[in-house]
N, C-alpha and C positions, 0 to 999 in steps of 0.2 A: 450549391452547398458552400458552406463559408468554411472558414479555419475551425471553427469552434464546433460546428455541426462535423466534420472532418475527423476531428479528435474525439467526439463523442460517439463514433462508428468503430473506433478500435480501443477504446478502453479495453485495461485487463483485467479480468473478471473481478481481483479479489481488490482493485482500487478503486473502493467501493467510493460514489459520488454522495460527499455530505455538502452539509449548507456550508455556503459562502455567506462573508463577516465583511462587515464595511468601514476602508481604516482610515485615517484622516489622510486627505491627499497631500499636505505639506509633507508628509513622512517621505514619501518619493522626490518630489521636488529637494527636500536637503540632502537626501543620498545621490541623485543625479549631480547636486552644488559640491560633494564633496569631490566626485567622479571628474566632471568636466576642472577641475584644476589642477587634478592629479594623474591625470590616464588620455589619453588618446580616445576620440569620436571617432568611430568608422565612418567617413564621407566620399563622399565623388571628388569633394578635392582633393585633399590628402591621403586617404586609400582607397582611390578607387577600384582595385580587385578586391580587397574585403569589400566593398560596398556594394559589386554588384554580386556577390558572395551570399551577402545577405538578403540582394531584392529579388536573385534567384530562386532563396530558399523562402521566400515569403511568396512570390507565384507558386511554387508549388502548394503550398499550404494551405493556399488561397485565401493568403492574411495580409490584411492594411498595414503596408512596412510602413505608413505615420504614425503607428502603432508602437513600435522598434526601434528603444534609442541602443545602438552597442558601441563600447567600449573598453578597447586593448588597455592593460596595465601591465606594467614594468613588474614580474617576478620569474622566478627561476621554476617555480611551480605548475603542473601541467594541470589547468583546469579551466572551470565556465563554469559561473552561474546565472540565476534570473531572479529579477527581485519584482513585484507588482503587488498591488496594493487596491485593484479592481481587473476590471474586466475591459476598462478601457484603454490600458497601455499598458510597457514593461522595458524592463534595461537589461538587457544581456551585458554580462563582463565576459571576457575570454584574456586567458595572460598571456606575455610572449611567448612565453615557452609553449604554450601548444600551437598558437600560430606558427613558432615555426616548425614546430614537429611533424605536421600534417599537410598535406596538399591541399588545394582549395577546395575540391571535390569534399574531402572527407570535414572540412572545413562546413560545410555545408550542413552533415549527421551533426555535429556538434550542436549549430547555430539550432536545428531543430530538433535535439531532444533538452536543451534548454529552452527555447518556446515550448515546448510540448508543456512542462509544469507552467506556464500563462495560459495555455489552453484548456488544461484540465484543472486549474483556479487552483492548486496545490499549495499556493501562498496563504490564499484566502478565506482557505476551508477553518470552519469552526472545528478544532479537534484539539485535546488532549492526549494524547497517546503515542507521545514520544517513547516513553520507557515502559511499556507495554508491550505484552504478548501481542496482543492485537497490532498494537501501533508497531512494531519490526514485520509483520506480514504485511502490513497497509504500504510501507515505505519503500519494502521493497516490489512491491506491488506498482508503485509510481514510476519506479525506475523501469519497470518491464514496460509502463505505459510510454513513457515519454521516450524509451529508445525508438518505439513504431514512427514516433511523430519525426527522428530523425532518420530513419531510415525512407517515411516518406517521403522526406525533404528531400536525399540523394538521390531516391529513385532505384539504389541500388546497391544488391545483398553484399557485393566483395567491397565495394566503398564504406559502408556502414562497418563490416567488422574491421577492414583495415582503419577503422577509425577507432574501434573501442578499445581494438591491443595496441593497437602505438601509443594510444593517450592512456591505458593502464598499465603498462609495461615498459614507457619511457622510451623505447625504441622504435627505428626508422629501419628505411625498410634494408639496410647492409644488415641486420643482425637476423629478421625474423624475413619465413616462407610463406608465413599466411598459409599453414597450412590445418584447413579448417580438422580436417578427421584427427591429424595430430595431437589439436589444443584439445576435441572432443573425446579423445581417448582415456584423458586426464581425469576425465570423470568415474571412468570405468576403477580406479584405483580404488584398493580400502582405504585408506588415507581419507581420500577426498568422499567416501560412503560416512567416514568417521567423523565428518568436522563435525564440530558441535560450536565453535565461538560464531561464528555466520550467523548462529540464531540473532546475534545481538548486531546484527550490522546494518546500516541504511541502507546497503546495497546489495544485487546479490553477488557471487562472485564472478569474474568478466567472463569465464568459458559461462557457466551458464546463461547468464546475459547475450553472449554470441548463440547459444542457442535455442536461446529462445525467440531471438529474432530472423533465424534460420526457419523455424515453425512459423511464425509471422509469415516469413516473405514467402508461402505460399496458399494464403490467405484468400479468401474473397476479397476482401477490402483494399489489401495491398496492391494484386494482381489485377484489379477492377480501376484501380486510380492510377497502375503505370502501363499496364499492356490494354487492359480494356477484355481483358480474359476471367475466364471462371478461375477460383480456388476453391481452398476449403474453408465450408464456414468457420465465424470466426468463434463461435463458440466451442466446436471442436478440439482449434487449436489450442482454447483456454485452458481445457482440460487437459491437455497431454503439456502444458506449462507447469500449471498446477502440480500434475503429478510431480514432476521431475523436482519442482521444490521443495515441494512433500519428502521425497527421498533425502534428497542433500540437505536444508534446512530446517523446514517447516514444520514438520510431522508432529516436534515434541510441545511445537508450542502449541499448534490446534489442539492437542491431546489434553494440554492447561485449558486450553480456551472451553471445549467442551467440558473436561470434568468440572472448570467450576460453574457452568451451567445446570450440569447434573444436579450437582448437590445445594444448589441454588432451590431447583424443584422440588428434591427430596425431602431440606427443613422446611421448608415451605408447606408443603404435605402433612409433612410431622406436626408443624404447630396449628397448623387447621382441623388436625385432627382430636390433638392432647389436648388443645387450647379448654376445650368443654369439659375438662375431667375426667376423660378416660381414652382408651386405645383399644376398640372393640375389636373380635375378631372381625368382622367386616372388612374394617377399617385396615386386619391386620392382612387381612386376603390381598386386597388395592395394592398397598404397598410392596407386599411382594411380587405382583403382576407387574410394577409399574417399575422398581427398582431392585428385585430379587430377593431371594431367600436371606442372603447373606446380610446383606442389609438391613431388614425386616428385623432381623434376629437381634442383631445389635440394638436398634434402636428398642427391641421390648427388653432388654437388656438396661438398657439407660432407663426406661421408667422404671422397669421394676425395682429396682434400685435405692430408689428415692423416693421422695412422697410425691403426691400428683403434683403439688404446689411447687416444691421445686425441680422434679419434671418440667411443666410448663416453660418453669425461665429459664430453665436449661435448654431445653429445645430452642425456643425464644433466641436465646442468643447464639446457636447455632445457624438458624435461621438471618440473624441480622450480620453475623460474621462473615455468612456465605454469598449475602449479597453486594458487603464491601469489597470481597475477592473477586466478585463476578466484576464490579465497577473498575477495579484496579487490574486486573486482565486483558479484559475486554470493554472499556470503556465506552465506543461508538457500538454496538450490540445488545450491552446495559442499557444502554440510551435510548435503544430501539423497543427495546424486547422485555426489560423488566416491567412494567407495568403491566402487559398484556401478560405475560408470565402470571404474574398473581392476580389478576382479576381470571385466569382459567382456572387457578386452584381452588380460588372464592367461588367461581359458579361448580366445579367439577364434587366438591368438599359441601357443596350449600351453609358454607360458611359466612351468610350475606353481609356480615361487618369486617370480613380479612382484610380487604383490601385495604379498607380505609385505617381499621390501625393499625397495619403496617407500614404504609405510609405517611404516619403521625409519626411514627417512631423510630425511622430511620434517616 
């Protein structure tokens, strides 16, 4: 098993693998040009405990540290990132400030949940869905992925979370107990049942984060690649991830993501249906099986209404507004799943020209 095959055993469910994009490699080489004359290389010469810091966390990983350029910079600010631009290399940064906040050990969680996004091509992927419903579940989705990859790295559950509250909470260890039930308790609060701003964040927040990697580290995957013991599948654990972000974050934004799927189907139906000059009872049976009474009702409501003619292009743009909201939602889903979406209404409706002007016209 390589590094990449490694990462692709513990993906989190909902950071879904899209296609990887191919960027020009000068891009990397002038960000390393700016790096190497303003920042520190981790090496055997110069640091050689960050360096073998690093070729630790690349045997575990079982990744080609020729692979791995990193590099310390001068700031006050506790952080790491990774920048890659293929599949064939990557530059980790880490600033002072977290080198020296952390011990080598949890030095280690760091170095590999920034590998984790080169492992899981998170640079690379083809996606639009920064400011999407979708894209804040995908992102934060990445972070539950790439913390596995450093938790693999350390090998272990108290290293990995003494790594993710010192580095988001700024403090060592004279102020905090690492006391995991403590921080997990936090969650139990209405406060923290009430956030609602998380929906918008790249990250989730660090108790959940701790435990979700807590569910992790008793994994198949986890417990197979450091004891060489059984756990619980990994799919399992996804879902009791899932839930928990479901509760605390997620919930309202699947609830966008679905409803504009729904109603996506629903004009979609409607105008395969009106499209021909009329909305038979048959037709008005279907609908209510498919999306209820209440629905149904409404919609004979809007024809009735109007004349068939302007019906139609009322629907019509109902139909094309609901599939701009479905693309602006859920963009990588849209991408998936609209076309097949309308070519079932076109066969479902025996509308055999739907598909096609609809897709002229949107």
């Amino acid at each position: 098993m390589d590094a990449f095959d490694l990462a692709s055993s513990v993906r989190y469910l909902d950071d879904a693998k899209l296609k990887t994009r191919s960027l020009d490699p000068s891009l990397i080489n002038n960000f390393e040009a700016g790096l190497a004359l303003n920042s520190l290389k981790i090496s055997k010469e110069i640091t050689p405990d960050l360096y073998q810091c690093l070729e630790d966390t690349c045997v575990n990983l079982f990744l080609d540290i020729n692979k791995v350029n990193a590099y310390v910079t001068s700031s006050p600010e506790i952080q790491a990132g990774c920048v890659s631009f293929s599949k064939e290399s990557c530059i980790i940064t880490l600033t002072s400030a977290v080198i020296n906040l952390l011990e080598i050990d949890e030095i280690k969680f760091v170095i590999g949940h920034e590998l984790g996004h080169f492992l899981f091509s998170h640079n690379i992927e083809e996606h639009q869905i920064q400011a999407s419903q979708e894209g804040y579940i995908k992102k934060r989705a990445q972070e539950i992925s790439v913390d596995r990859i450093g938790l693999l790295a350390c090998k272990d559950i108290d290293i990995a979370t003494r790594a993710i509250t010192k580095s988001l909470s700024g403090l060592d260890e004279k102020y905090i107990t690492f006391n995991m039930r403590g921080f997990l308790n936090q969650l139990d609060s209405d406060v923290a049942k009430n956030e609602s701003s998380g929906q918008f964040s790249s990250h989730p927040s660090f108790i959940l984060r701790v435990k979700a990697l807590l569910r992790f580290s008793l994994s198949e995957p986890f417990l197979r690649h450091t004891s060489n013991v059984q756990g619980t599948n990994i799919s399992e654990i996804d879902k009791m991830i899932q839930n928990d972000l479901n509760i605390y974050i997620d919930k309202d934004l699947r609830r966008d993501i679905d409803y504009s799927k729904k109603m996506l189907s629903f004009w979609g139906y409607a105008f395969a249906y009106v499209k021909g000059g009329s909305f038979s009872k048959e037709n008005q049976i279907i609908m209510a099986n498919k999306f209820g009474d209440e629905m149904k009702d409404k919609l004979i409501k809007m024809v009735q209404s109007q004349s068939m003619e302007d019906a139609v292009t009322a629907v019509q743009n109902k139909l094309f507004d609901s599939i701009d909201s479905f693309k602006t939602i859920a963009p990588n889903t849209a991408r998936k799943e609209l076309n097949v979406l309308l070519m079932k209404i076109e066969e479902e409706t025996n509308q055999k020209a739907f598909f096609k002007e609809v897709l002229q016209k949107i």
